[in-house]
N, C-alpha and C positions, 0 to 999 in steps of 0.2 A: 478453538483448536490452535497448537502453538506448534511451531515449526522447530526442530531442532538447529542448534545455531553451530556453525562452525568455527572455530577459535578464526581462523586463516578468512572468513567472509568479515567476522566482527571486525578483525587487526586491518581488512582492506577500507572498510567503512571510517572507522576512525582516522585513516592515514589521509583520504582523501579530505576530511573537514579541514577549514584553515585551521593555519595556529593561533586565531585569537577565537576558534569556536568556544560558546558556551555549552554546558551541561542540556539547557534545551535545544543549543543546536544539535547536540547529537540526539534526545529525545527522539526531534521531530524526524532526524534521518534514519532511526529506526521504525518508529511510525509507519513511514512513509514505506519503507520497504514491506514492512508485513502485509498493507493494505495491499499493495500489487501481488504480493506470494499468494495471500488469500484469493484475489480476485481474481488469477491466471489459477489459480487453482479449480476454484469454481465454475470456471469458463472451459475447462477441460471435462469437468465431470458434466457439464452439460446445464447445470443450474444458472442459466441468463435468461432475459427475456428482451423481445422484438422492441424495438426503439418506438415505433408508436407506440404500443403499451404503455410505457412509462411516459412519452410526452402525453399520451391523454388522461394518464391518470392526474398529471401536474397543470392539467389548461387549466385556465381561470374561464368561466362563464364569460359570456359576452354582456 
Protein backbone atom coordinates (compact mmCIF):
# COMPACT_ATOMS: atom_id res chain seq x y z
CA UNK A 1 0.00 0.00 0.00
CA UNK A 2 1.36 3.53 -1.18
CA UNK A 3 0.74 6.64 0.59
CA UNK A 4 -0.13 9.57 -1.43
CA UNK A 5 2.75 12.04 -1.52
CA UNK A 6 2.50 15.65 -1.12
CA UNK A 7 4.39 17.96 -3.76
CA UNK A 8 5.25 20.40 -0.37
CA UNK A 9 6.56 16.84 1.95
CA UNK A 10 8.63 15.71 -1.42
CA UNK A 11 10.11 19.59 -1.94
CA UNK A 12 10.92 19.44 2.20
CA UNK A 13 12.68 16.12 1.74
CA UNK A 14 14.79 17.10 -0.97
CA UNK A 15 15.71 20.46 0.55
CA UNK A 16 16.86 19.06 3.58
CA UNK A 17 19.59 16.33 1.70
CA UNK A 18 23.16 18.14 1.26
CA UNK A 19 24.13 19.48 -1.81
CA UNK A 20 26.54 16.91 -2.81
CA UNK A 21 23.38 14.14 -2.18
CA UNK A 22 23.34 11.35 -4.68
CA UNK A 23 20.21 9.98 -6.57
CA UNK A 24 20.54 7.01 -3.65
CA UNK A 25 20.86 9.31 -1.17
CA UNK A 26 17.53 10.55 -1.78
CA UNK A 27 16.35 6.83 -2.61
CA UNK A 28 17.34 5.73 0.76
CA UNK A 29 15.44 9.08 2.25
CA UNK A 30 12.49 8.04 0.73
CA UNK A 31 12.71 4.48 1.90
CA UNK A 32 13.35 5.23 5.03
CA UNK A 33 10.33 7.47 5.27
CA UNK A 34 7.60 5.02 3.90
CA UNK A 35 9.02 2.15 6.24
CA UNK A 36 8.04 4.52 9.32
CA UNK A 37 4.53 5.74 7.58
CA UNK A 38 3.79 2.05 7.06
CA UNK A 39 4.82 1.09 10.50
CA UNK A 40 3.04 4.06 12.66
CA UNK A 41 0.50 2.99 10.52
CA UNK A 42 0.26 -0.47 11.43
CA UNK A 43 0.80 0.39 15.03
CA UNK A 44 -2.27 2.45 14.99
CA UNK A 45 -4.47 -0.14 13.47
CA UNK A 46 -3.30 -2.36 15.96
CA UNK A 47 -1.30 -4.98 13.90
CA UNK A 48 2.19 -5.32 16.39
CA UNK A 49 3.11 -7.91 18.39
CA UNK A 50 4.63 -8.32 22.20
CA UNK A 51 8.40 -7.97 22.16
CA UNK A 52 8.91 -11.46 23.69
CA UNK A 53 7.25 -12.81 20.86
CA UNK A 54 9.60 -11.90 18.47
CA UNK A 55 12.75 -12.08 20.65
CA UNK A 56 11.67 -15.78 21.07
CA UNK A 57 10.94 -16.44 17.82
CA UNK A 58 14.68 -15.06 16.82
CA UNK A 59 16.61 -17.07 20.11
CA UNK A 60 19.20 -19.31 18.88
CA UNK A 61 18.99 -22.75 20.97
CA UNK A 62 21.29 -23.22 23.60
Amino acid sequence: MSTLVRKKDAYRLVDQLAADATWDDLMHEIYVREAIERELEDSNAGRTKDVKEIRGKYELPE
